[in-house]
N, C-alpha and C positions, 0 to 999 in steps of 0.2 A: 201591294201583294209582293212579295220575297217568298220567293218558291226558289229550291233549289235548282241549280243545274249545275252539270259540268262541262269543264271548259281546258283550253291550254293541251300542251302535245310533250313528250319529253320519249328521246328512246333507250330501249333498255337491250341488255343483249338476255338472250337463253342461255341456261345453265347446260348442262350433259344430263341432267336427270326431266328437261323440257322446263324448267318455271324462270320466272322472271321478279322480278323488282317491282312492286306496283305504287307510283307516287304517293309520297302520303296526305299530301290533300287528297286524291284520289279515292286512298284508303277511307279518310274520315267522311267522305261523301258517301262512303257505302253502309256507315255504322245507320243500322236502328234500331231500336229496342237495347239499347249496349251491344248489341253483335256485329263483327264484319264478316254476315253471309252473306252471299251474293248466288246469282246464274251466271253462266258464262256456255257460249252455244255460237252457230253461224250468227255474221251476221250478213248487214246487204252489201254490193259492191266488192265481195270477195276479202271479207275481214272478219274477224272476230267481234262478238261483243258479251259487256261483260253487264250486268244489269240489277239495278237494285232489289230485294226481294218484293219491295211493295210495287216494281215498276212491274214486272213480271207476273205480277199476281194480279193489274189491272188487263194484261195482255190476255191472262189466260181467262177471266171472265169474260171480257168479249170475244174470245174464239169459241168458245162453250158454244154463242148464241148461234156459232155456226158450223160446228163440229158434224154435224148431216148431210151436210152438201156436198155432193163427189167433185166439183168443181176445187174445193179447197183440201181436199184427205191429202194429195200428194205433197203440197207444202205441210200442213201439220205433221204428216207424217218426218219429213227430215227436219222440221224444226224443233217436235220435241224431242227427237230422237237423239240428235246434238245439245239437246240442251243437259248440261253437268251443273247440279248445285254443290256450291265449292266456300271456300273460305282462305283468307290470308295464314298461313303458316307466323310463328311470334315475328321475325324481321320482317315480314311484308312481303313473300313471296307468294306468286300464283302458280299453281300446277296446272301446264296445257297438254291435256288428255293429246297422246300421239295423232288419234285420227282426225282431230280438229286442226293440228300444225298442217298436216298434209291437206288437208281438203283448202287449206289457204297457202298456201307454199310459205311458211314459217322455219324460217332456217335458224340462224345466228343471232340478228336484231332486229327488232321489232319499231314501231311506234305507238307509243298510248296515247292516245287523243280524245279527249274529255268532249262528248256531244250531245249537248243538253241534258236527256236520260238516262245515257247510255255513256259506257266506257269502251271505244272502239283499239282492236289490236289490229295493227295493220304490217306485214313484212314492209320492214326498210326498203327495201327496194321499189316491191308496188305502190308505197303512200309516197315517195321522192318522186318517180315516172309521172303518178297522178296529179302531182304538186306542180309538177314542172308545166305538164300538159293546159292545166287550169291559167295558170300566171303567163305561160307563152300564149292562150289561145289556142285549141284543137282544130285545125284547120279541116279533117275529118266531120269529126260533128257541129262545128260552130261555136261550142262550148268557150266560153273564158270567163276568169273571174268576174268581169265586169258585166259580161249577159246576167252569171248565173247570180250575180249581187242585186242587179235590177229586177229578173223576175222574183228574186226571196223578199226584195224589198218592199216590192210590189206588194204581197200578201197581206203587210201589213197594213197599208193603204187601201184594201180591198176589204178586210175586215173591217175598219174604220168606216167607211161608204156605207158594207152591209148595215154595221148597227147603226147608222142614220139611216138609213132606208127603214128598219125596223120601231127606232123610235121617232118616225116623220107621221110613218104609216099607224099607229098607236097613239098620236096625237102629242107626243111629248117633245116635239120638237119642233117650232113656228116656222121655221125654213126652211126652202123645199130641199133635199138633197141632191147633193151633183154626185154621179157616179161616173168615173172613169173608164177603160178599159186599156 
């Protein structure tokens, strides 16, 4: 299976009219149907993100399923609120609506960072501080590359376990499964 993702980081500075340069792999990651429209809205961790129409349109069917519950109106509410359907100008520029630069402190330069489904804007400054904090170890929260690489890596090995558990318990598989923790 070859599904796409995106990947890779490159920074771009802002114009005086707020838009930016958006890589062109980047770009060709967001064509579909021949088009490069796209969302772009909060994202998590104090960034931007910018997202493909069909990723967006799977998000918004499963929020549907939950759109009644008062437990969740305050997130929907500033997520679609923020959320701008946008498109690449001909050279490849993106327009970042004013109140989205500020609600993430977006000045001068940016980083674009290709993640998995998602295209994240990060200020140069916050994603360098993040970067740094990650590769030194956060003596604060514990946090460093190599935790947060073992437990992501983890996942996969956990997935793995499940679907032998699942095809042990179903009979398709003669050996008993080991699950780790």
């Amino acid at each position: 299976m070859n599904e796409f993702f995106f990947s890779g980081s490159s920074s771009a500075k802002i114009d005086d009219k707020g838009r930016f340069v958006l890589p062109q792999a980047m770009r060709y990651g967001l064509v579909e149907e021949g088009k490069c429209e796209f969302v772009l809205g909060l994202g998590l961790g104090g960034c931007l993100a910018i997202y493909r129409r069909s990723a967006i349109e799977k998000i918004v069917a499963k929020f549907r399923e939950k759109q009644h519950m008062a437990q969740y109106q305050k997130f929907f509410t500033l997520f679609f609120s923020t959320l701008h359907q946008t498109e690449c100008d001909k050279i490849g520029r993106v327009s970042i609506p004013a109140a989205l630069k500020s609600a993430v402190g977006i000045t001068k330069e940016i980083v674009v960072a290709g993640v998995m489904d998602k295209i994240e804007i990060w200020s140069k400054e916050i994603y360098d501080h993040n970067l740094q904090k990650m590769l030194n170890g956060d003596e604060d929260s514990g946090l460093s590359l190599e935790t947060m690489a073992q437990e992501a890596f983890a996942l996969l090995s956990e997935e793995k376990n499940l679907t032998d558990v699942v095809q042990h318990a179903m009979g398709k598989k003669d050996e008993s499964p080991v699950i780790t923790s």
